[in-house]
C-alpha positions in Angstrom: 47.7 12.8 -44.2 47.1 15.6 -41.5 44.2 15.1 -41.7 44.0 11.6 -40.6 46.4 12.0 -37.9 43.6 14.8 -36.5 41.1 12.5 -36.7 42.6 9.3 -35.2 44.1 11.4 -32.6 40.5 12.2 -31.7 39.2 8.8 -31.6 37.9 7.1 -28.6 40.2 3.4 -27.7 36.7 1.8 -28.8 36.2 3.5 -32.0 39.7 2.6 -32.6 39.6 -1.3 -31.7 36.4 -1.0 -34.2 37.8 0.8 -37.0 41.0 -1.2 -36.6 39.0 -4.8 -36.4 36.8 -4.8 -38.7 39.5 -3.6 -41.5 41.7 -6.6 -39.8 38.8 -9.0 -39.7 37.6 -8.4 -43.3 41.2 -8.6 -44.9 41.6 -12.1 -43.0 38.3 -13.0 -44.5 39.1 -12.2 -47.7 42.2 -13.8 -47.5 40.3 -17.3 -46.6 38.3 -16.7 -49.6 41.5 -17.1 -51.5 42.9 -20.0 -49.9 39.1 -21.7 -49.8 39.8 -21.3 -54.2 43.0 -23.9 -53.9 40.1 -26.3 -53.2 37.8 -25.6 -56.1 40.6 -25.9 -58.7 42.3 -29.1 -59.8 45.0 -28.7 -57.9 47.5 -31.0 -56.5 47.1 -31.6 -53.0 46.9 -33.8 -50.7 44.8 -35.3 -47.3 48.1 -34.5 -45.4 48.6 -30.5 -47.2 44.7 -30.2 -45.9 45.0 -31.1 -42.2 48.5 -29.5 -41.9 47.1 -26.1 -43.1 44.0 -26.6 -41.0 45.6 -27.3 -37.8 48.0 -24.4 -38.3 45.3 -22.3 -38.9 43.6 -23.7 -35.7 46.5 -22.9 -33.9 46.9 -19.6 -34.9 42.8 -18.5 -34.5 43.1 -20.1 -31.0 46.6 -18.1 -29.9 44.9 -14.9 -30.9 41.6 -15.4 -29.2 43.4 -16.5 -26.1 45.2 -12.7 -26.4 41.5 -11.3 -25.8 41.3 -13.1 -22.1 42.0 -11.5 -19.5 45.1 -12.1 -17.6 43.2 -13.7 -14.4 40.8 -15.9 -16.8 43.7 -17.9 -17.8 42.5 -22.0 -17.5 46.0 -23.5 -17.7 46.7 -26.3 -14.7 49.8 -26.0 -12.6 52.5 -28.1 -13.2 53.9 -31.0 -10.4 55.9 -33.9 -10.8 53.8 -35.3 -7.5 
């Protein structure tokens, strides 16, 4: 375990956001593999469980990549009742 701490402790930020990433991005990948399997199996779904898990899932990609703008990039429109 010590030896872990040593060597994170001497990472740069970038090889951390890399090492961190890519273990993130693959386990997310993996887990779409799964869910991809409901559709390949006689299972019971329907139209409506399909778009409801896609649009979630929409959501959720589009949340996180928004996290990676910067603060001054954001697009949203002011608000005025005029």
């Amino acid at each position: 375990m010590r030896s872990l701490m040593a060597k994170t402790n001497q990472e740069s930020p970038r090889e951390a956001f890399v090492r961190l990433a890519n273990g993130r991005v693959n386990k997310l990948l993996d887990s779409l593999d799964s869910l991809g399997k409901l559709g390949m199996r006689r299972s019971a779904y329907s139209q409506e469980d399909i778009s409801k898990i896609e649009r979630r899932l929409r959501s959720k990609l589009d949340e996180v990549m928004t996290s990676f703008k910067p603060l001054g990039d954001s697009k949203h429109q002011e608000f005025s009742l005029d």
